[in-house]
C-alpha positions as CSV (number, residue, x, y, z in Angstrom):
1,X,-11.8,-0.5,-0.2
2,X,-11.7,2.6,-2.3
3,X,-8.3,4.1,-3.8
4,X,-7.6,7.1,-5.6
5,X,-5.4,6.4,-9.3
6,X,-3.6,9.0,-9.9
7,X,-2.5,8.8,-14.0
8,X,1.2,10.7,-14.3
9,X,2.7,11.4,-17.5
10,X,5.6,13.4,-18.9
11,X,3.1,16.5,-20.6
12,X,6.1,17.1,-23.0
13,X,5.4,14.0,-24.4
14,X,4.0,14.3,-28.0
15,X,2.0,12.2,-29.5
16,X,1.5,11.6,-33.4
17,X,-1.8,11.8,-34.4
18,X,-2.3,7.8,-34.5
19,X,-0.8,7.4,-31.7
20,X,-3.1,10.0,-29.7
21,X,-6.1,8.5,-31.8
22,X,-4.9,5.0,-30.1
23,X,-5.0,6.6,-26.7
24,X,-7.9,8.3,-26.7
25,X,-9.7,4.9,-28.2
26,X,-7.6,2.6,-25.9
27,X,-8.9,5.0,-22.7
28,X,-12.5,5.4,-23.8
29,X,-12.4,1.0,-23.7
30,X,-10.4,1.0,-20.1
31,X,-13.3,3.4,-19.0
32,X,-15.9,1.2,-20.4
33,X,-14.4,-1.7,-19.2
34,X,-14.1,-0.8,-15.4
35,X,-17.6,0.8,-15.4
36,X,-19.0,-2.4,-16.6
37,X,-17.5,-3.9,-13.7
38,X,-18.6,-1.5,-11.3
39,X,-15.0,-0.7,-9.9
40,X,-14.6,3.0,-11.3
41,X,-16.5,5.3,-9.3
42,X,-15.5,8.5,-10.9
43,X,-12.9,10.2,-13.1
44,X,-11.7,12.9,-14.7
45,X,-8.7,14.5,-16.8
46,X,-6.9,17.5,-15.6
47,X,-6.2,20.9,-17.1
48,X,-2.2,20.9,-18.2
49,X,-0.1,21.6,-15.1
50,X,0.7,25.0,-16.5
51,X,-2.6,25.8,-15.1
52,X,-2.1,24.9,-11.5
53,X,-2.1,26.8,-8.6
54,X,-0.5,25.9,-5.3
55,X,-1.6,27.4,-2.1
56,X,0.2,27.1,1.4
57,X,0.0,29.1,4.6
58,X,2.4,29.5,6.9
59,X,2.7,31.2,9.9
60,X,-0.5,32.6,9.4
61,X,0.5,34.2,6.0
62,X,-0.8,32.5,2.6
63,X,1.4,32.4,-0.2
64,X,-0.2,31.6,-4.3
65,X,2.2,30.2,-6.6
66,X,1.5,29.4,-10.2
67,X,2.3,25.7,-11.1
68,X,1.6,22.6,-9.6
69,X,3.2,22.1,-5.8
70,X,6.4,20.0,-6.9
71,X,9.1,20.1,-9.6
72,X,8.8,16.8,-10.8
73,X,9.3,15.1,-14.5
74,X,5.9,13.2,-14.3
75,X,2.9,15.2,-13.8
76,X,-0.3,14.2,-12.7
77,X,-3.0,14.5,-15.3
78,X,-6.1,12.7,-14.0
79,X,-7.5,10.7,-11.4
80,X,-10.2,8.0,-10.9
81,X,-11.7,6.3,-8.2
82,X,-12.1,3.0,-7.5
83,X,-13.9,0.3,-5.6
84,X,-11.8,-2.3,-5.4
85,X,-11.4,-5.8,-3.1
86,X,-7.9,-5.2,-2.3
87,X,-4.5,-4.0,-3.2
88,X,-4.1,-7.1,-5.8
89,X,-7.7,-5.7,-7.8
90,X,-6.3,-2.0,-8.1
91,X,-2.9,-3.3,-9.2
92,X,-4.9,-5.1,-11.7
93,X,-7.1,-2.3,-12.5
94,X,-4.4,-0.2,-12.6
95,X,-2.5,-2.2,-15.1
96,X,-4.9,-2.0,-17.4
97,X,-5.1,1.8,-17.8
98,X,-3.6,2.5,-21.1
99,X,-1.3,5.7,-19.7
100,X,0.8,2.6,-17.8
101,X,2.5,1.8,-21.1
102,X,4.2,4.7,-21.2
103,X,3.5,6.9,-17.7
104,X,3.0,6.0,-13.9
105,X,-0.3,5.2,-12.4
106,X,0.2,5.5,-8.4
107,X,-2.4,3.7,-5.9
108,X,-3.4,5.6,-3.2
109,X,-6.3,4.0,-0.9
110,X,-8.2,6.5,1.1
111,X,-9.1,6.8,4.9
112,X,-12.4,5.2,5.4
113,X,-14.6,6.7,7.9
């Protein structure tokens, strides 16, 4: 089954430079790690949410707003797919991904066709 991770984080978070150095190793490894295994089918960071746009339409009329779609402490700043057995395997997957010290990583499994 295939579920979408989406890695949430408070972006007012600072980091020292050690501590970003840390990350930045600790996420290169979880990367590594769950291609080697052939769960991670794709990934990606995203551009701070200052940079979002948010469409809707309705009645007919659209409406752009700058900023991502919900006020919200944790933002979302990346994704990655996975390939995973079951619930259980992306928990553990999951668990592993370094922003789950310290941010939220939520499991969403997609509609297969």
């Amino acid at each position: 089954m295939r579920y979408m991770l989406l890695i949430c984080g408070d972006e007012s978070l600072v980091l020292t430079d050690e501590q970003n150095a840390e990350m930045q190793r600790d996420t290169v490894a979880w990367v590594e790690e769950m291609d080697g295994r052939g769960v991670r089918l794709h990934g990606s960071r995203l551009r701070p949410v200052g940079e979002a746009t948010t469409v809707r339409v309705r009645d007919g009329r659209l409406t752009v707003s700058d900023g991502p779609f919900a006020e919200t402490k944790e933002q979302m700043g990346g994704y990655d797919l996975i390939e995973a057995k079951d619930l259980d395997e992306a928990i553990e997957v999951a668990s592993k991904h370094p922003v789950a010290a310290f941010g939220a990583i939520e499991i969403r499994p997609l509609w297969e066709q």
